[in-house]
Backbone as CSV, one residue per row, in Angstrom:
resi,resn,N_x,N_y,N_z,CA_x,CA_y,CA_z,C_x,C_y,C_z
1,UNK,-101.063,137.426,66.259,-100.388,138.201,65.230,-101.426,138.690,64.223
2,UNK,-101.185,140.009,63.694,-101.989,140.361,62.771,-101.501,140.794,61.526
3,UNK,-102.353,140.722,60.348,-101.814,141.425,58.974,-102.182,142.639,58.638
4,UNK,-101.750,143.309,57.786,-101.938,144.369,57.018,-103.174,144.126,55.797
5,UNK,-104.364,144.663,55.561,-104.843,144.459,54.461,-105.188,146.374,53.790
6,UNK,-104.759,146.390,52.686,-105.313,147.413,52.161,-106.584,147.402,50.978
7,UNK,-107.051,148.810,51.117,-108.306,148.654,50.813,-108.637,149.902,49.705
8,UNK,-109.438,150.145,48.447,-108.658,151.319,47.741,-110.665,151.412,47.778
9,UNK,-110.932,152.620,48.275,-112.117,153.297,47.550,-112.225,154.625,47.239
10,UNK,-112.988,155.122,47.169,-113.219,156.375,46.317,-112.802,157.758,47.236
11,UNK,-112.205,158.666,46.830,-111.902,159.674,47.890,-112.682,160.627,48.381
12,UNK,-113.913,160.860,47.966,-114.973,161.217,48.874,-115.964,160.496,49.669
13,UNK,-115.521,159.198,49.911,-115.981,157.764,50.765,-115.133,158.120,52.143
14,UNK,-113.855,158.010,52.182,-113.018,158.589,53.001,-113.023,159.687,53.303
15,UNK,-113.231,160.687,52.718,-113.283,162.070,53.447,-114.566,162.347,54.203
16,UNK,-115.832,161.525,53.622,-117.129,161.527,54.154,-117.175,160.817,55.798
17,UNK,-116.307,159.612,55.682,-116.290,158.975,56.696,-115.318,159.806,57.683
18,UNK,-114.429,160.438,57.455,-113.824,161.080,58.033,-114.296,162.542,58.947
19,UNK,-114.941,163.192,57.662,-116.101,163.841,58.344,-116.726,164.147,59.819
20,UNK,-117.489,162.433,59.616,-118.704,162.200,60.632,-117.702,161.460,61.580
21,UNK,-116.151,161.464,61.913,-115.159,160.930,62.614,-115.592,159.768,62.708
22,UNK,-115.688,158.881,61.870,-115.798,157.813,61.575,-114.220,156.573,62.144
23,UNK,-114.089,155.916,62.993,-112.819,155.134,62.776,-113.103,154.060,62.232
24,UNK,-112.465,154.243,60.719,-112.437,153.080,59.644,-112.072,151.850,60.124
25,UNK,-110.590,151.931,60.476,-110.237,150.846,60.851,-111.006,149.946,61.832
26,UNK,-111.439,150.248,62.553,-112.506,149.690,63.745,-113.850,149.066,62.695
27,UNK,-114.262,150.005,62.143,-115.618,149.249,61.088,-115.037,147.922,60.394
28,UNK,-114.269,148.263,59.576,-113.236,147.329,59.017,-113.153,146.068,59.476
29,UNK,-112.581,146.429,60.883,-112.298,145.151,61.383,-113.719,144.572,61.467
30,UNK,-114.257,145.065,62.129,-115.310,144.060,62.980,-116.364,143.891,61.904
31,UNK,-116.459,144.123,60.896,-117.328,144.002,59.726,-116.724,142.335,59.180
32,UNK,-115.147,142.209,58.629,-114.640,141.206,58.463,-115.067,139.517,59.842
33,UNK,-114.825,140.414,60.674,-114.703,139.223,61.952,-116.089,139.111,61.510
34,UNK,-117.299,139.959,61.840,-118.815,138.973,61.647,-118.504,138.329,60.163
35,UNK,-117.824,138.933,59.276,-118.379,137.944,58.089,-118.100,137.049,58.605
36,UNK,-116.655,136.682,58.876,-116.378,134.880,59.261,-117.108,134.360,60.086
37,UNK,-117.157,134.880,60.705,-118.244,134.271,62.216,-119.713,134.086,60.895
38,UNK,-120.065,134.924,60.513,-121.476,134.516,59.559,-120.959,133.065,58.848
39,UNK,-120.087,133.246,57.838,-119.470,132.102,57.359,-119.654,130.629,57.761
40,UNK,-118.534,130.768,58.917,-118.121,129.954,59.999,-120.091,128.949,60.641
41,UNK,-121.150,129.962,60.712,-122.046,129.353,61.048,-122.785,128.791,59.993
42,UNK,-122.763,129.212,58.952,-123.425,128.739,57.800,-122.755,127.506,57.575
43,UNK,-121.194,127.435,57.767,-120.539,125.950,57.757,-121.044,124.735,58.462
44,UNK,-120.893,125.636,60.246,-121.544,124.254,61.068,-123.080,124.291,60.305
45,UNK,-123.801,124.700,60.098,-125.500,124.150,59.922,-125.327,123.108,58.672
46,UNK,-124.655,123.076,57.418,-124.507,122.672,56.855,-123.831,120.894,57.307
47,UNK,-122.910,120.953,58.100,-122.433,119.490,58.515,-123.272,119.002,59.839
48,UNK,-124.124,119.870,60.150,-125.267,119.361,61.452,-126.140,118.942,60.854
């Protein structure tokens, strides 16, 4: 299952990205997933 998150930036950020056909949502995501995954490893090194 997934959530909804919204996100508010500037409107020539979006039109720029839009532009260069950028799919936000796709950056978005997978930008979030490495953070955790970054996170997530900085956790295990810490209890290893």
């Amino acid at each position: 299952m997934s959530v909804v998150i919204s996100v508010r930036v500037p409107r020539w950020v979006k039109e720029k990205l839009e532009e260069y056909g950028v799919d936000i949502a796709s950056i978005v995501r997978r930008k979030l997933i490495e953070e955790v995954e970054k996170l997530e490893e900085g956790k295990t090194r810490k209890t290893a």
